[in-house]
N, C-alpha and C positions, 0 to 999 in steps of 0.2 A: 164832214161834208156840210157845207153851207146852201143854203138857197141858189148857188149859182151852178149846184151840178160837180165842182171841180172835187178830185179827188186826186191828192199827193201819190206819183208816181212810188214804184215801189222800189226800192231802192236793193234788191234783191239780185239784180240780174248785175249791180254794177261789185260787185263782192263776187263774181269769175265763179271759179270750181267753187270756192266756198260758199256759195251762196247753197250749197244744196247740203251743207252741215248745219244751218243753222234751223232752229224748231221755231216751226209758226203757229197760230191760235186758231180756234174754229173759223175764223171768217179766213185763215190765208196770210194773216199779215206777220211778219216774227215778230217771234215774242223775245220784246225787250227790257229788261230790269229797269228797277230805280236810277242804279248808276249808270244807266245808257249802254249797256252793255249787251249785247245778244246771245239768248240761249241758243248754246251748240250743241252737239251727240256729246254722247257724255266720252268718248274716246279721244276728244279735242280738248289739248290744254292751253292753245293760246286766246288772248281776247279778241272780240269783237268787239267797236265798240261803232253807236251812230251818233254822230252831230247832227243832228235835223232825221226829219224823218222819220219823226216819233210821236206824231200828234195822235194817234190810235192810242200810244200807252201813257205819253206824258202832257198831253193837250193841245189848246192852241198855243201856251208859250213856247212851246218848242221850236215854234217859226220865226221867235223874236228875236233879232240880233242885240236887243237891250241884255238879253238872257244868257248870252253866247260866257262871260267870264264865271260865270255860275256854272251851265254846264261843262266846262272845262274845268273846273276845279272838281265838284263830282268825278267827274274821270280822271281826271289824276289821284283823287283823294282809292279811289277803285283799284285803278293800277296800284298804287305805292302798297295797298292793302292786301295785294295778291302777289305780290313780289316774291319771289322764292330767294331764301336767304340759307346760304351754306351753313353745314354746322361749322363751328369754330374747331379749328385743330388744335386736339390736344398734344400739347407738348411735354414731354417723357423726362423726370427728372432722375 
């Protein structure tokens, strides 16, 4: 929050039913990773992830559109990292 009062809507209510799986911090706000990612119940295995809306955990560049291919590659680099990869079938000789 700057001098002018304004306070980034919370983007909480536009994530539906899920928005009540995800864990927020003492002030309210969820609590987001480095990789932009949203901590969920721990029952939940898909991701979450925020573009914007993150100035509480990642600051004011998080409003920068200069920033936008940075934070995209974070969350892909995130995703490609959490990817569940089948085991390889063994084949019977």
């Amino acid at each position: 929050m700057s001098a002018t009062g304004y306070q980034p809507p919370d983007p909480g209510p536009l994530l539906g039913e899920a928005g009540a799986l995800c864990l927020r911090d003492a002030r309210g706000e969820l609590n987001v990773t480095r990789d932009h990612r949203v901590a969920v119940a721990d029952h939940v295995t898909a991701g979450i992830y925020l573009q914007g809306s993150t100035e509480h955990t990642h600051g004011i560049t998080s409003t920068m559109l200069s920033h936008t291919a940075v934070r995209v590659g974070q969350i892909r680099d995130s995703l490609l990292s959490r990817r569940h990869r089948p085991e390889p079938s063994r084949t019977r000789v």
